[in-house]
C-alpha positions as CSV (number, residue, x, y, z in Angstrom):
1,X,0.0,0.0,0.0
2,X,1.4,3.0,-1.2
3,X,1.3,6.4,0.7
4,X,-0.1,9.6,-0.9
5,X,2.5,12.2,-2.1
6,X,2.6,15.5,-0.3
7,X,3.5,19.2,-1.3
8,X,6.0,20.5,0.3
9,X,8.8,23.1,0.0
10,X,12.8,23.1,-1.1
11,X,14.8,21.0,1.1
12,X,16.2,23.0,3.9
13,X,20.4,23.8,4.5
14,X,22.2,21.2,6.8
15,X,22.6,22.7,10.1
16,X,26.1,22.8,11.5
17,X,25.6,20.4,14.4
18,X,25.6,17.6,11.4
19,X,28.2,19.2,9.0
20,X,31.6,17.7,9.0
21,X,34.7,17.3,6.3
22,X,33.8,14.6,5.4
23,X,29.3,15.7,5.0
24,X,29.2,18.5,3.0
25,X,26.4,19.4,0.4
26,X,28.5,22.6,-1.3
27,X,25.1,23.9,-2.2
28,X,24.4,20.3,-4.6
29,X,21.4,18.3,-3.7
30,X,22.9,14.9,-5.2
31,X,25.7,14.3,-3.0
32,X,24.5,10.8,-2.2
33,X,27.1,9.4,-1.0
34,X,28.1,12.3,1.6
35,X,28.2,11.0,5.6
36,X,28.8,12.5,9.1
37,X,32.2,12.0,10.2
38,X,30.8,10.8,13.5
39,X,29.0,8.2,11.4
40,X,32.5,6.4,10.4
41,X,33.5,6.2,13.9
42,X,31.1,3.2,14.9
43,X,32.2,0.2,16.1
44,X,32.4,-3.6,14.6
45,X,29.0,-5.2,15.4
46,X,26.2,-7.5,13.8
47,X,22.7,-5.4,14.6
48,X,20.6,-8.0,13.3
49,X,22.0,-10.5,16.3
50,X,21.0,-7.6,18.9
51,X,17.5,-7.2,17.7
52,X,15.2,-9.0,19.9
53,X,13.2,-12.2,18.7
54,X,10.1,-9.9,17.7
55,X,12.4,-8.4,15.2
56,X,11.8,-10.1,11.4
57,X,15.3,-10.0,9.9
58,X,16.1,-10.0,6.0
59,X,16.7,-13.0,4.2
60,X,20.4,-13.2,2.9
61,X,17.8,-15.0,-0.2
62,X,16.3,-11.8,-1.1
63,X,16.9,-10.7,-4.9
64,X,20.1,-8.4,-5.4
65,X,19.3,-5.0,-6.7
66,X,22.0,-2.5,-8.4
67,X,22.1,-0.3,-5.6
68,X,23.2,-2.8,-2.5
69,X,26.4,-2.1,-2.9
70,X,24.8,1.0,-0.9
71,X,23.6,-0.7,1.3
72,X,27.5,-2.6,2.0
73,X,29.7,0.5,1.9
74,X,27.9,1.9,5.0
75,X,28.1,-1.0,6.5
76,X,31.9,-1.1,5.5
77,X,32.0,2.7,7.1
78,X,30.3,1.7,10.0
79,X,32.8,-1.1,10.8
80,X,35.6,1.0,10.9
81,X,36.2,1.0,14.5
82,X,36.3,-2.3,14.8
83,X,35.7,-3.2,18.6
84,X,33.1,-5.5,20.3
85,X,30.1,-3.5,22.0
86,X,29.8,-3.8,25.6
87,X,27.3,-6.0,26.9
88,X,25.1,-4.0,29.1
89,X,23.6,-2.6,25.2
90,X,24.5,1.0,25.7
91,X,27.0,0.9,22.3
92,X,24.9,-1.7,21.2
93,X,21.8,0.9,20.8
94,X,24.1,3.5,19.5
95,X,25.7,1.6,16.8
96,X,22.2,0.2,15.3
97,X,21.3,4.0,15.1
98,X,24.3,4.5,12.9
99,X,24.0,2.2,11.3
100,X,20.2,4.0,10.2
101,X,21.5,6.9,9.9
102,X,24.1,6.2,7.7
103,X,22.1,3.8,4.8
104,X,19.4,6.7,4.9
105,X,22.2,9.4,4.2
106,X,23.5,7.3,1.4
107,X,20.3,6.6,-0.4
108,X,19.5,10.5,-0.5
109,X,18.6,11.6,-4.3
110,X,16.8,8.4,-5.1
111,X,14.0,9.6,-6.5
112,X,10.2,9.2,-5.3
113,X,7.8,6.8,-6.9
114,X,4.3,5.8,-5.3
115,X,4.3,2.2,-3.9
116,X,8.5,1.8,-4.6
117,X,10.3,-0.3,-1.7
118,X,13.7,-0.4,-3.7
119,X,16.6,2.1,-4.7
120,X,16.9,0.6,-8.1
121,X,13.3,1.7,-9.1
122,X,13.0,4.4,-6.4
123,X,10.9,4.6,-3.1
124,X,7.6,6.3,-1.4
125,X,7.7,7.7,2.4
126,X,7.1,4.1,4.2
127,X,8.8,2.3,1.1
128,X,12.2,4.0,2.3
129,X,11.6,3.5,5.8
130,X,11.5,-0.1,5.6
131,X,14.4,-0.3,3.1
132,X,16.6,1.4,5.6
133,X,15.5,-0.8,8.5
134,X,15.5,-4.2,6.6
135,X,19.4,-3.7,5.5
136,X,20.8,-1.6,8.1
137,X,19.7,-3.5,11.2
138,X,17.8,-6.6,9.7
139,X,14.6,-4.9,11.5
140,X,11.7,-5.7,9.4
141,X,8.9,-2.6,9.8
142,X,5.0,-2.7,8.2
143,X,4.5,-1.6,4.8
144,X,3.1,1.5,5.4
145,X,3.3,4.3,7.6
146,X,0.1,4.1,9.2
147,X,0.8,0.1,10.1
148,X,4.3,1.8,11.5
149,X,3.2,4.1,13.2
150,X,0.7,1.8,15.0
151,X,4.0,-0.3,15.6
152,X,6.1,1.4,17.8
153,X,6.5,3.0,21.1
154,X,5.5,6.4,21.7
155,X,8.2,9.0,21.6
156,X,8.1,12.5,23.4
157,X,9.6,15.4,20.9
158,X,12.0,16.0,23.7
159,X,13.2,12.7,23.7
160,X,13.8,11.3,20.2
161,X,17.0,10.0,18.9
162,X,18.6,9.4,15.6
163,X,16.8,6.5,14.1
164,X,13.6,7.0,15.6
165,X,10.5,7.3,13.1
166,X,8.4,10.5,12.7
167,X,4.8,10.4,11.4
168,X,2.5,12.8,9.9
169,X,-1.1,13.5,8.9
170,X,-0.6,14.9,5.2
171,X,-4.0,14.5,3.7
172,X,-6.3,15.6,7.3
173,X,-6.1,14.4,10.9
174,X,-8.0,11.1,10.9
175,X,-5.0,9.4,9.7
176,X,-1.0,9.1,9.0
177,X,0.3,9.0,6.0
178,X,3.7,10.0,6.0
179,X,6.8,9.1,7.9
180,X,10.3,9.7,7.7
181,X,13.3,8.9,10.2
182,X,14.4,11.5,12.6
183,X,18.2,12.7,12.5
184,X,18.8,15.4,15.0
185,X,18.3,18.8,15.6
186,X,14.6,19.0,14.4
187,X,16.1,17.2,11.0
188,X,14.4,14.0,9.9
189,X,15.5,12.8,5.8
190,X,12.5,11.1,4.1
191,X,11.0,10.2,0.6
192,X,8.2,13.3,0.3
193,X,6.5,13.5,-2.8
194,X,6.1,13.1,-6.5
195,X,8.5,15.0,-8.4
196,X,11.4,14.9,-5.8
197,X,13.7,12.5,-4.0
198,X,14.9,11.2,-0.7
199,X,16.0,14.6,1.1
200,X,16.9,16.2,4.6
201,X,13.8,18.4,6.2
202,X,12.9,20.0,9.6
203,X,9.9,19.8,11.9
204,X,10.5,23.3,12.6
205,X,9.5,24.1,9.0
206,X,6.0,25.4,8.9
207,X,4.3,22.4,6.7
208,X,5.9,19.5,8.5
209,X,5.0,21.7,12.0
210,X,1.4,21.7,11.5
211,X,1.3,17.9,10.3
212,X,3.6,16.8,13.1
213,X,1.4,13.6,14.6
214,X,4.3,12.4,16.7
215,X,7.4,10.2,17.1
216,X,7.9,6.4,17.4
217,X,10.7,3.9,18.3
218,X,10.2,0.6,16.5
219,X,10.1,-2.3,19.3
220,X,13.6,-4.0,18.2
221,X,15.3,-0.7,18.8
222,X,13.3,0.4,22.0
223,X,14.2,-3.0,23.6
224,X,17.8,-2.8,22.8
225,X,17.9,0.8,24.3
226,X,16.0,-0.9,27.6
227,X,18.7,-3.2,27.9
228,X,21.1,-0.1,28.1
């Protein structure tokens, strides 16, 4: 089930708190492959062995596209550290939001297209959501944002954290119908609408303000982060 495109403005500047030498936009909305330094500094983990049995993990089966490669190089980058997480689950949590954070960076300027769950063909809202989660953590999400929002753990504004999902109600209040995943500093990066591509936005911006329904942590996540 597809999710219905929105209107919405340009995509709004990086803020600094996310800008390093090695994450820079110089004005150009198609630096794909651009990612926080802090991102690279991860260390050596398998998230899919530190999601929690509820959690539905990819098949290693599942048909190749021509963009996993994506998918392996921020892997590769998030590896780079390469120590063993400490068992009381604190790294643990951090490294799986990384890990989100850093496949969603890297599939910016793959274009939307109603109902698309794949980088090769492009994505919707909930399309890219579950992408993200299915090959950065193994986490397998609903297929559409309503179903994921109705998923996971409530969220207060205050207290959201990279990887967390944001929800919105872009055709009127009686439902959601568009998510995105939330960075920091008011940014969240999401698939929005026809005509555009995966991009960087704030909830401080007036359209995504007024359509703000709330923030949710998927279960797998939430219950690593208990463990912490």
């Amino acid at each position: 089930m597809a999710d219905a495109p929105v209107q919405l403005k340009s995509e709004l500047p990086i803020p600094a708190s996310l800008q390093a030498s090695s994450f820079t936009l110089s004005g150009s909305p198609s630096a794909t492959n651009a990612t926080p330094a802090w991102l690279t500094q991860s260390p050596l983990f398998n998230p899919a062995g530190m999601l929690v049995q509820s959690s539905k993990p990819i098949h290693a089966g599942s048909p190749a596209t021509a963009n996993e490669n994506v998918a392996g190089g921020a892997s590769d980058q998030i590896a780079a550290g390469t120590q063993t997480a400490d068992a009381n689950g604190t790294e643990n949590v951090t490294d799986l939001r990384k890990a989100l954070i850093s496949l969603a960076m890297n599939l910016r300027d793959i274009r939307y297209v109603r109902g698309g769950r794949d980088p090769s063909t492009g994505f919707d809202c909930s399309g890219f959501v579950r992408y993200v989660f299915a090959h950065a953590v193994g986490l397998q999400l609903p297929t559409n944002s309503a179903s994921q929002f109705l998923a996971g753990l409530k969220v207060n504004r205050a207290d959201m954290k990279p990887g967390d999902l944001v929800f919105f109600h872009t055709h009127g209040k009686s439902r959601i119908s568009h998510v995105g995943i939330y960075i920091s500093d008011g940014r969240f990066i999401h698939s929005p609408a026809s005509g555009k591509s995966v991009e960087i936005s704030s909830l401080n911006e007036a359209y995504w303000a007024k359509r703000f329904a709330g923030a949710k942590r998927p279960e797998g996540i939430a219950q690593v982060a208990s463990k912490g």
